[in-house]
C-alpha positions in Angstrom: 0.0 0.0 0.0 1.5 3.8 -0.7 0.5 6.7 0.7 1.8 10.0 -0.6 4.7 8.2 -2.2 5.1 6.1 0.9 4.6 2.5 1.4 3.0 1.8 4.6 2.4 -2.2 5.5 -1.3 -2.9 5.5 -2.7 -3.2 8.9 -3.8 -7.1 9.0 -0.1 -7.3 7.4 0.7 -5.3 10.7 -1.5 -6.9 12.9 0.4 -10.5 11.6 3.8 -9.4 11.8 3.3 -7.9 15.5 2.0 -11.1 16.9 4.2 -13.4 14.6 7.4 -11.8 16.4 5.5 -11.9 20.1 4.6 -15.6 19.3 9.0 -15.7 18.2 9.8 -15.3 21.6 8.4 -18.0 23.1 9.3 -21.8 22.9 10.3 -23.7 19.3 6.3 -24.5 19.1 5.1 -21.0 19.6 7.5 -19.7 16.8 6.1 -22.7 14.4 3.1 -21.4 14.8 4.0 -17.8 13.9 4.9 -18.8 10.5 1.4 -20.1 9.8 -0.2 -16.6 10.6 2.7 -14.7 8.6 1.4 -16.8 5.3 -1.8 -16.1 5.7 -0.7 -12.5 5.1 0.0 -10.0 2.0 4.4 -9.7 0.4 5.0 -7.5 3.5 4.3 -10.9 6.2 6.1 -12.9 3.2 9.0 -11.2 3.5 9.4 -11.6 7.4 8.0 -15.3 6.9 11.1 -15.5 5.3 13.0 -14.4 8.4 11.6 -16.4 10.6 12.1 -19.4 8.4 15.7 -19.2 8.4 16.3 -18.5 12.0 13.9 -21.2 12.3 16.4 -23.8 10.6 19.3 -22.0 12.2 18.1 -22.4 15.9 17.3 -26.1 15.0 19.2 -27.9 18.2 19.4 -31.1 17.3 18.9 -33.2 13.5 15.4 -34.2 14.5 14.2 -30.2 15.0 16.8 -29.5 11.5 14.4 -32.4 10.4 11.3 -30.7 11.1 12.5 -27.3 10.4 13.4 -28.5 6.3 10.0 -30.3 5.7 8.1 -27.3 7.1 10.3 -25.1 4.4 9.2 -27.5 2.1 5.5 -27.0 3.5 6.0 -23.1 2.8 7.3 -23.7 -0.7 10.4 -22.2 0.5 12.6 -25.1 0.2 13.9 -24.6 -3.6 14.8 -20.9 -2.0 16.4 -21.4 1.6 16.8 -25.0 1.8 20.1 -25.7 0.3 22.1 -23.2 2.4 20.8 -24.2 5.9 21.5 -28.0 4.5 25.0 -26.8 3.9 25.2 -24.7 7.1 24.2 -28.0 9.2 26.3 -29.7 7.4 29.7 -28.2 8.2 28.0 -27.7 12.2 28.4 -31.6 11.8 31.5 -32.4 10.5 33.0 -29.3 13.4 31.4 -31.8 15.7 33.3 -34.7 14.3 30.1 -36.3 12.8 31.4 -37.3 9.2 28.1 -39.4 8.4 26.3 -36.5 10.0 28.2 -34.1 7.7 28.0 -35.9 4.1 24.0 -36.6 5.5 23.4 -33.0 5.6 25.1 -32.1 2.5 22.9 -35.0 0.6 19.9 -33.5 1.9 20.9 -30.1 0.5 21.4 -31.0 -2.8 18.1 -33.2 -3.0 16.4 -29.5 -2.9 19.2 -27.6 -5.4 17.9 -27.2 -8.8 19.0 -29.0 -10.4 21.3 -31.4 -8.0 24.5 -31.6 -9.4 27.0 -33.1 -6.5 29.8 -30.7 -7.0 29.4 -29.3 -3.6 29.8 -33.3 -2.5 32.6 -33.8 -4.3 34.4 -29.8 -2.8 33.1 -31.4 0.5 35.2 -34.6 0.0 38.2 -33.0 -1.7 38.7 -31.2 1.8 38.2 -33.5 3.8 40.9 -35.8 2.0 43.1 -33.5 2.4 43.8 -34.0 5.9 44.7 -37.7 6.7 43.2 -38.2 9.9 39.6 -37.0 9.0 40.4 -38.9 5.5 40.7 -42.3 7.1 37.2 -41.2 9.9 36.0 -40.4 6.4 36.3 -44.3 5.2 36.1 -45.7 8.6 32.0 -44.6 8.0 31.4 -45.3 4.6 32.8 -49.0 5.4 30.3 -51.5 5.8 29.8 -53.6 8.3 29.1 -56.7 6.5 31.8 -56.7 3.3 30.0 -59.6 1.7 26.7 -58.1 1.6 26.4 -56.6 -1.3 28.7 -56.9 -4.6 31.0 -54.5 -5.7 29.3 -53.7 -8.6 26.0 -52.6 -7.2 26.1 -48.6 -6.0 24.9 -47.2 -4.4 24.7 -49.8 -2.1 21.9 -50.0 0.7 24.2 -49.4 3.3 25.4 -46.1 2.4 21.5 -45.1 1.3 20.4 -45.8 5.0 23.6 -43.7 6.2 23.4 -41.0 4.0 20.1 -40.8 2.2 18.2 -37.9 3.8 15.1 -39.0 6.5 12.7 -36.8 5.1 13.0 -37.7 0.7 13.3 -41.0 -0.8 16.4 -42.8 -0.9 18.7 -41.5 -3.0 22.3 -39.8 -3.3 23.3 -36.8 -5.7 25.4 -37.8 -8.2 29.0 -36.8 -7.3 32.3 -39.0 -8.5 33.7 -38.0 -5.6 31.6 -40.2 -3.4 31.2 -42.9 -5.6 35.2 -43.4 -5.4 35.7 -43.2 -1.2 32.4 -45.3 -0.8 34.0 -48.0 -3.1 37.5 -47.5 -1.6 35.7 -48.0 1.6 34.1 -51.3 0.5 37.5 -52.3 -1.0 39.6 -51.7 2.0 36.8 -53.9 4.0 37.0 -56.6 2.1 40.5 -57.1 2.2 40.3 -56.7 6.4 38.2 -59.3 5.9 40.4 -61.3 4.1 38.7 -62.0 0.8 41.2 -62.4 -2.0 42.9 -59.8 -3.9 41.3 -60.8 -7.3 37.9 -59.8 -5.2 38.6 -56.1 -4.8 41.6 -55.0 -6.6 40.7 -54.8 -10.3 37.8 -52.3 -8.7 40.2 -50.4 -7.6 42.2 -50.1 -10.6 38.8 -48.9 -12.3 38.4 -46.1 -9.5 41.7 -44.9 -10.6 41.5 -45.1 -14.0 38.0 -43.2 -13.8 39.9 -40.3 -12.3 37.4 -39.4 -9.6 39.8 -39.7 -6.8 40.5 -36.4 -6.1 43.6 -34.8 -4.5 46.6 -36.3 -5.9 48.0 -38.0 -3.1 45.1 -39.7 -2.6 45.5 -41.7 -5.6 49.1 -42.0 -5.3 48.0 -43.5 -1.7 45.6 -46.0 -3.4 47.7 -46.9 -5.6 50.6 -47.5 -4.0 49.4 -48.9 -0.7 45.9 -50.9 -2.1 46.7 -51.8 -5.4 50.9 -52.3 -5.1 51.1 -54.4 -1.7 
C-alpha cells in the first residue's frame, strides 16, 4: 500500500507481523506457529515469513528439530529458495562436531532441494576432507560396511550407504558426485581385504576407480595406488 509516495504495511499485514514476532519469543512451538499466521498475510508478512524461516532452521538444536525445520520449508514452498544453504550450514555444524556421516548426511539433503542437484558441492566437500589424513581415514572408517559380503561391488549405491546418508525426510537417494562414488568404493575395497577376501575380489575395482579419475587430491591416488593396489 502507498501513501503520498510512501509504502505503509497494511494493517492485517501489521497486525500479523506484530504477533508473529510476540509468538518468536516463546518456545520452538510457539515460533512454528508464527509462521502459519505470517502466510496467511500479504508480500510485507512474506518477507518476514522469510526471516523467521531461516532462524527457524538456524536455531534447529538437534537433526530431528533440522528435520522438522526443512519439511516445514518444504511445506511453505520455501525449500527450492532457503533449503540448500541451511542444509549446507548443518552440514559443516556436523563435521566441526566430528560427525562425518552426519556431515555428508546433511550435504545430501541439501542437494536433493538444489535445482538441479549436481554433486559438486559433495565432491568440494570430500576433496577437503581428504586433504587431511586423519579425517580422511574417519571419512572411510563410516562409509565402510559392516558386512563386506553383503552386497557386490558392482552394485552402487549400495543399501548401506542409502540408509547412512540418504536424507530422513525424501526418498532414498544420493546426488550424483564421482567423488563419493570413489571413497564409498574404496571403503568397500579396504573392508573386504580386512576381511580377508582375496585380492582378485577387490583390486581390479580399484584399478577402475583410478582409472576413472574421480579420486581427487593427488595423493590420494598415489596413496591408493601405491598402498591398495601395489602391496
Amino acid at each position: 500500500v502507498e501513501s503520498e509516495g510512501h509504502s505503509i504495511v497494511p494493517p492485517r499485514d501489521l497486525h500479523l507481523i506484530r504477533y508473529s514476532k510476540e509468538l518468536g519469543q516463546g518456545p520452538r512451538e510457539h515460533r512454528r506457529l508464527a509462521m502459519d499466521y505470517l502466510r496467511a498475510g500479504g508480500p510485507d508478512a512474506a518477507a518476514e515469513l522469510k526471516r523467521a524461516a531461516e532462524d527457524f532452521c538456524a536455531t534447529a538444536g538437534s537433526d530431528k528439530e533440522m528435520e522438522d525445520a526443512v519439511k516445514l520449508l518444504d511445506h511453505l514452498d520455501l525449500a527450492a529458495e532457503l533449503a540448500p544453504a541451511q542444509c549446507r550450514r548443518r552440514s559443516l555444524t556436523r563435521r566441526e562436531d566430528g560427525d562425518l556421516a552426519g556431515c555428508l548426511r546433511w550435504a545430501c539433503q541439501a542437494e536433493h532441494f538444489s535445482e538441479p542437484a549436481r554433486g559438486h558441492h559433495i565432491s568440494e566437500l570430500l576433496d577437503s576432507i581428504a586433504e587431511r589424513e586423519e579425517e580422511l581415514e574417519a571419512l572411510l572408517a563410516v562409509l565402510a560396511p559392516s558386512n563386506p559380503s553383503a552386497e557386490p561391488l558392482s552394485r552402487y549405491p549400495p543399501e548401506f550407504l542409502l540408509a547412512l546418508l540418504a536424507p530422513t525426510s525424501v526418498s532414498l537417494s544420493l546426488p550424483p558426485s564421482g567423488r563419493l562414488y570413489f571413497f564409498a568404493q574404496l571403503a568397500r575395497c579396504r573392508a573386504m581385504r580386512a576381511a580377508g577376501r582375496p585380492a582378485g575380489d577387490y583390486a581390479p575395482a580399484l584399478v577402475r576407480l583410478l582409472a576413472a579419475g574421480v579420486a581427487g587430491p593427488p595423493n590420494v591416488a598415489r596413496n591408493v595406488l601405491e598402498g591398495d593396489v601395489l602391496t
